[in-house]
C-alpha positions in Angstrom: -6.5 10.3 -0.6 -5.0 9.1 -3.7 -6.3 12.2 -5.5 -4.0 14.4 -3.0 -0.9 13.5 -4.4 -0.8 15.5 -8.3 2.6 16.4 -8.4 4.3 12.6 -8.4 3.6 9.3 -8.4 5.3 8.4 -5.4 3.9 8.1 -2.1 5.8 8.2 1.1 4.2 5.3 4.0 2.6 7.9 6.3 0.2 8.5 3.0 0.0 4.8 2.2 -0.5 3.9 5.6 -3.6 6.4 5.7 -5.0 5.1 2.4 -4.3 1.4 3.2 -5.9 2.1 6.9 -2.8 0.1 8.3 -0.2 1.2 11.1 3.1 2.8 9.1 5.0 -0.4 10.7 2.8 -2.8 9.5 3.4 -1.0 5.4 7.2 -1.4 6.7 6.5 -5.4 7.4 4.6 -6.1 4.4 7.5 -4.3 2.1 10.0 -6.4 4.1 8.0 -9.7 3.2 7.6 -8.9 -0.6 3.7 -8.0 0.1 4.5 -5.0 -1.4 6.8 -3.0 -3.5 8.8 0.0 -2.2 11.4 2.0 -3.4 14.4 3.4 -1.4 15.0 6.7 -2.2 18.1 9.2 -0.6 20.9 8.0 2.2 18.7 7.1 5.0 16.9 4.7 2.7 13.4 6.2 3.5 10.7 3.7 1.4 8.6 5.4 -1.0 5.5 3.6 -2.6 3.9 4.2 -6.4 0.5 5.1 -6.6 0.0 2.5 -9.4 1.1 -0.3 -7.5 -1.1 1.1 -4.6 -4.3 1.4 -6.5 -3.3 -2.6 -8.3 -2.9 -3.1 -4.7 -6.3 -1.9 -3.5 -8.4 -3.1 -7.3 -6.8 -7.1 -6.0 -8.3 -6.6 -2.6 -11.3 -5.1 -4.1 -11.7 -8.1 -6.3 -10.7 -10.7 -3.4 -13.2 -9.3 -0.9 -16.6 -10.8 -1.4 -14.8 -14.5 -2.2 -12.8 -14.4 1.5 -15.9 -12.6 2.7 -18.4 -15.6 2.0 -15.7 -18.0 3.6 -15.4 -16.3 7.0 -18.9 -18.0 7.8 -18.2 -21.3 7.3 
């Protein structure tokens, strides 16, 4: 998915939402918190995403994983 974007680095949050496998309100909530960093872009204030900050976003997960994996069984 993140190879289907070559012309920009900016994603809107029906693309995150489909890379993230998250509801496009839930992107919306974590952007509101600070969880993640969006841009407004035109008058409406539509949120766009960069697809570096995605893919830092998915390597920390990536890295996290296996340490909150092994203490979900305790």
């Amino acid at each position: 998915m993140l190879a289907n974007n070559p012309n920009g680095t900016m994603l809107t949050v029906r693309e995150v939402s489909q890379i993230l496998h998250v509801h496009s309100n839930t992107l919306r909530r974590w952007s509101d918190r600070g969880l993640i960093k969006a841009y407004r872009i035109g008058p409406r204030g539509d949120r766009r995403f960069r697809l570096e900050d995605i893919a830092q976003l998915l390597e920390e997960e990536k890295r996290s994983a296996p340490v909150r994996a092994a203490n979900t069984f305790y």
